[in-house]
C-alpha positions as CSV (number, residue, x, y, z in Angstrom):
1,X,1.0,-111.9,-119.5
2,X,1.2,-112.8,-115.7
3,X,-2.7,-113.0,-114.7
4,X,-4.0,-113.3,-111.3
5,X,-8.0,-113.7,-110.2
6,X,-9.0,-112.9,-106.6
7,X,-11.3,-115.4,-105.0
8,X,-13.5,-113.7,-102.4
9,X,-15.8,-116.0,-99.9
10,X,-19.2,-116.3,-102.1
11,X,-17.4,-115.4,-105.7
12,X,-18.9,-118.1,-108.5
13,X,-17.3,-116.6,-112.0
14,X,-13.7,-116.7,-110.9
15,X,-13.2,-119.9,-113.2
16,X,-14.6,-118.4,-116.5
17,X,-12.8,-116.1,-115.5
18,X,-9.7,-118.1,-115.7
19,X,-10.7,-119.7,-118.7
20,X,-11.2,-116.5,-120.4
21,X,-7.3,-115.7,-120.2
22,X,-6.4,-118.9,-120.5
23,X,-7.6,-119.0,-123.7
24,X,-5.9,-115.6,-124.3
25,X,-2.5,-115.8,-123.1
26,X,-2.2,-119.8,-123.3
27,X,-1.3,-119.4,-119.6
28,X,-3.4,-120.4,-116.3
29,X,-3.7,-117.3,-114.3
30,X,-3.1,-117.5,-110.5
31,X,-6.0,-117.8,-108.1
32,X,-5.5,-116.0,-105.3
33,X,-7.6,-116.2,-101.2
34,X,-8.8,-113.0,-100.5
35,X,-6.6,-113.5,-97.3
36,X,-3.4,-113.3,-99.0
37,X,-1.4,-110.2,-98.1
38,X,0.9,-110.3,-102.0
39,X,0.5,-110.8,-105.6
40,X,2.8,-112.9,-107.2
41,X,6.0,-111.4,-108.4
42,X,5.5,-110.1,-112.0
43,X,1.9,-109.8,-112.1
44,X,0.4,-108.1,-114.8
45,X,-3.2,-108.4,-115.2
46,X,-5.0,-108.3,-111.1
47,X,-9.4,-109.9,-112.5
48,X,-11.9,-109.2,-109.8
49,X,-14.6,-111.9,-110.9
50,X,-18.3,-111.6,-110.3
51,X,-20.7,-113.1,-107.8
52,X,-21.5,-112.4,-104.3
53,X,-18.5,-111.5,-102.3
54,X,-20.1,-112.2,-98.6
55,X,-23.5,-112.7,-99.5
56,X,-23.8,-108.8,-100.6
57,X,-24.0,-107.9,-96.8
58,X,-24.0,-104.3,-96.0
59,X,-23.3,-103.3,-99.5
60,X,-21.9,-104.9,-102.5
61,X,-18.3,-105.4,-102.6
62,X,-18.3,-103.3,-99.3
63,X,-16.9,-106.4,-97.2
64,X,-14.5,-107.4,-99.9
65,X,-12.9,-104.2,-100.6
66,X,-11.4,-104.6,-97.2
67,X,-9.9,-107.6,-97.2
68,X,-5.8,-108.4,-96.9
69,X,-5.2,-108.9,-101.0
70,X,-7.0,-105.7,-101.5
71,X,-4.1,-103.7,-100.7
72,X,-2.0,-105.5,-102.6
73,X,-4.5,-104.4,-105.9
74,X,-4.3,-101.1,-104.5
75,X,-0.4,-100.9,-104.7
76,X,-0.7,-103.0,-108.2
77,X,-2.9,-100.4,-109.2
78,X,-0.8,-97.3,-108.6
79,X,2.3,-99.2,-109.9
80,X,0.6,-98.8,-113.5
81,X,-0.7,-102.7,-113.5
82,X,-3.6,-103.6,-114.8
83,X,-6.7,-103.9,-113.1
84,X,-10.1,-105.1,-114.4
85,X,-13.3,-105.6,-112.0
86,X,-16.4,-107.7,-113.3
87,X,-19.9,-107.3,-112.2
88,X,-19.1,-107.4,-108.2
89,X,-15.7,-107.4,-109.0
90,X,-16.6,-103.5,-110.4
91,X,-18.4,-103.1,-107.3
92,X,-15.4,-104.0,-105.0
93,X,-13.3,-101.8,-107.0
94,X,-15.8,-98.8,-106.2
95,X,-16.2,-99.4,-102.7
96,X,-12.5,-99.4,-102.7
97,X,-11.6,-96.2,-104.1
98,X,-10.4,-97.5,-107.1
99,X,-12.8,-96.7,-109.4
100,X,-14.8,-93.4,-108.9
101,X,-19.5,-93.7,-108.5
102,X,-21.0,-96.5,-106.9
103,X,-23.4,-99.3,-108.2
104,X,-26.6,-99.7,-106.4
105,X,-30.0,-101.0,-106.4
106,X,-31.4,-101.4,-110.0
107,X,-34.1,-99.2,-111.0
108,X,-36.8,-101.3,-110.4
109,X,-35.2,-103.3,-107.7
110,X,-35.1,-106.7,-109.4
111,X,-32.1,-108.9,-110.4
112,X,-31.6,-108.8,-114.3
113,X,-30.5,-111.7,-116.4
114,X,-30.1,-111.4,-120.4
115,X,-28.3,-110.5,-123.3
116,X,-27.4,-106.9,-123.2
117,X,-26.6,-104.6,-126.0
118,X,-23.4,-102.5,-125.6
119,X,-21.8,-99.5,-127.3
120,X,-17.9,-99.5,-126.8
121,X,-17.1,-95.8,-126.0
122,X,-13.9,-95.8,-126.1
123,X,-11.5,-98.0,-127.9
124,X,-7.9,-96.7,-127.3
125,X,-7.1,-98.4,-124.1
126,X,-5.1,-101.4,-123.4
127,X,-8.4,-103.0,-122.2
128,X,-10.5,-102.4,-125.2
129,X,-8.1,-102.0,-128.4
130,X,-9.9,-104.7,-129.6
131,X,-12.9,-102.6,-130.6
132,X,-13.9,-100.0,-133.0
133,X,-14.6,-96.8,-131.7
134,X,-19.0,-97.1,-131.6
135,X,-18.8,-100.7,-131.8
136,X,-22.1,-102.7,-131.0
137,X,-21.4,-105.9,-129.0
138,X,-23.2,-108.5,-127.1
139,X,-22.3,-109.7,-123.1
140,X,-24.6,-111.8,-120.7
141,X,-25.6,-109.0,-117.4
142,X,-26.6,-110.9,-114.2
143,X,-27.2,-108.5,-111.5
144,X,-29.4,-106.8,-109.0
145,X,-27.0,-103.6,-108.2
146,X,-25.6,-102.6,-111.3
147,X,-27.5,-99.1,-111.1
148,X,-24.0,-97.2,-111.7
149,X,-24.1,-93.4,-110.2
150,X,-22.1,-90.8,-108.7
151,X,-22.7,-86.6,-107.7
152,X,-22.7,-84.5,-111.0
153,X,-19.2,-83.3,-111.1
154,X,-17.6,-86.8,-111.1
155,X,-20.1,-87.8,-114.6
156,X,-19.3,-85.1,-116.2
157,X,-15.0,-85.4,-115.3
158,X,-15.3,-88.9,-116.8
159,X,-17.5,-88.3,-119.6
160,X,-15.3,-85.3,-120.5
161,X,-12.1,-87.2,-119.8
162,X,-13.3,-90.5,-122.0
163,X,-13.6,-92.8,-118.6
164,X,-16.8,-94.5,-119.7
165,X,-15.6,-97.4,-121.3
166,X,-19.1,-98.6,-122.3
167,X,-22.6,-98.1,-122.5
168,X,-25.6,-100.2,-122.9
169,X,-28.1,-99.4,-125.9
170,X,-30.1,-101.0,-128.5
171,X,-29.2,-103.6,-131.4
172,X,-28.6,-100.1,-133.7
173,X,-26.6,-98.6,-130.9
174,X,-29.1,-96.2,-129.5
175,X,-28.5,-95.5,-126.0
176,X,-31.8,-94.3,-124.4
177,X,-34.4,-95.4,-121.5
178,X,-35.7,-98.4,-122.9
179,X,-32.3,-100.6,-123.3
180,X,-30.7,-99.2,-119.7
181,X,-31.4,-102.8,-117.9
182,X,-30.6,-101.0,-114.4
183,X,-31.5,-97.3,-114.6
184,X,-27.6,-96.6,-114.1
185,X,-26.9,-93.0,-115.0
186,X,-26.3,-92.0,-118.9
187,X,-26.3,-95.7,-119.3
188,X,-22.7,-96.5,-117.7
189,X,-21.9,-100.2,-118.3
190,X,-18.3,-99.6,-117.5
191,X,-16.1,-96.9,-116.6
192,X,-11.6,-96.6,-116.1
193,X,-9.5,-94.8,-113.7
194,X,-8.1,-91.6,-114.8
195,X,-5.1,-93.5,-115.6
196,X,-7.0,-95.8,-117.8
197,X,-5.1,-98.8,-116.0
198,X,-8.1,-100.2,-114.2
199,X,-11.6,-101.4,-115.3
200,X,-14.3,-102.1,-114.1
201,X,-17.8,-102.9,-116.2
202,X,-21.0,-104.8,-114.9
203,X,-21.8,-107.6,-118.0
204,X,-19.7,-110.2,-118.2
205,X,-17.4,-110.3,-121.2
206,X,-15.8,-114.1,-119.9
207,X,-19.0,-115.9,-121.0
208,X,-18.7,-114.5,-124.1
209,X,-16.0,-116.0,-125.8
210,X,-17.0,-119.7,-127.2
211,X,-20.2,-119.4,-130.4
212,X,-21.5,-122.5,-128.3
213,X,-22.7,-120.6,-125.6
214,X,-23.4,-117.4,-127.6
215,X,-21.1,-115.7,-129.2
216,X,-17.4,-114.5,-129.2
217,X,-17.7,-111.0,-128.3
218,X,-16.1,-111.1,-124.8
219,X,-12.9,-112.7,-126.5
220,X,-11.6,-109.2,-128.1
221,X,-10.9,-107.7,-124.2
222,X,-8.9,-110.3,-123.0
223,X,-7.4,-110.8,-126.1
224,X,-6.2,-106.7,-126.1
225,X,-5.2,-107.6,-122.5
226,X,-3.1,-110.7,-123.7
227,X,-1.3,-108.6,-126.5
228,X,-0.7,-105.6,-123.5
């Protein structure tokens, strides 16, 4: 697999990231300047990392969305390739049309950072094979807009058409109030494309992939990407 990862002006996880697929594919991905206008010839895999793409001015991922190598993920996009947008990489991907909702402010307007639960919701995509359908796992969240929403007719088109990818819950897989970090609606963690070629998800499944910092339960994704 041919792996590039965008580096915006204030990004800080593009090099777990990298790491991640490294460890996947045995290849170092390309990292790529938000000012380039291409992606490499035979790109596979386009990774929006998270941090803070522009300090978070006017909106998250708002700034970044319109940047030069944005265009180039658009056309990557609607080629078929495979897209996935982490934290404020899922943001960017929102703001840029890519992805349908938007993620704002958390519920009670402060920046999260923990363990979170999460339910995989669907397991038949190229992105999350790795899985069992219902499958509990544990990622690291670390944001302050991850409050995912959108107008009733677009939740109920993507939970009718399998779209959320996954959910946070509880250890037992309950999804309810209590183990929603953010408030974001029916406790979207992650949602695809109609075409189930791009992802993007809030917790961070890169720092989840070595027991000494927690556990391994990130690895499964990019490994399912890797064998794509």
């Amino acid at each position: 697999m041919k792996a590039s990862v965008i580096l915006f002006p204030g990004s800080n996880r593009e090099r777990d990231a990298a790491r991640a697929l490294r460890q996947a594919t045995g290849e170092a991905p390309a990292i790529l300047w938000h000012g380039d206008r291409d992606l490499p010839a035979g790109t596979d895999l386009v990774v929006l990392p998270g941090g803070f793409s522009y300090g978070d001015y006017l909106r998250c991922g708002a700034i970044a969305a319109r940047s030069p190598i944005m265009q180039a993920v658009g056309r990557h996009a609607t080629r078929g390739g495979l897209v996935l947008g982490i934290c404020n990489g899922f943001q960017i991907l929102c703001e840029a049309g890519l992805l349908p909702g938007v993620l704002m402010r958390n519920a009670d307007l402060k920046f999260v950072c923990r363990m979170q639960h999460l339910r995989v919701e669907n397991a038949a995509t190229r992105f999350t094979r790795g899985y069992a359908p219902g499958q509990v796992v544990k990622f690291a969240i670390a944001h302050g807009e991850g409050n995912f929403e959108a107008d009733d007719e677009t939740i109920k088109a993507i939970e009718d058409n399998g779209q959320v990818a996954f959910r946070y819950c509880d250890a037992t897989g309950r999804v309810d109030e209590a183990s929603n970090p953010n408030g974001s609606e029916n406790g979207i963690a992650g949602v695809f494309n109609e075409r189930f070629n791009v992802l993007g998800l809030m917790p961070h499944p890169e720092n989840l992939i070595d027991p000494l910092v927690g556990g391994v339960d990130g690895r499964p994704l990019f490994e399912a990407l890797a064998a794509a």
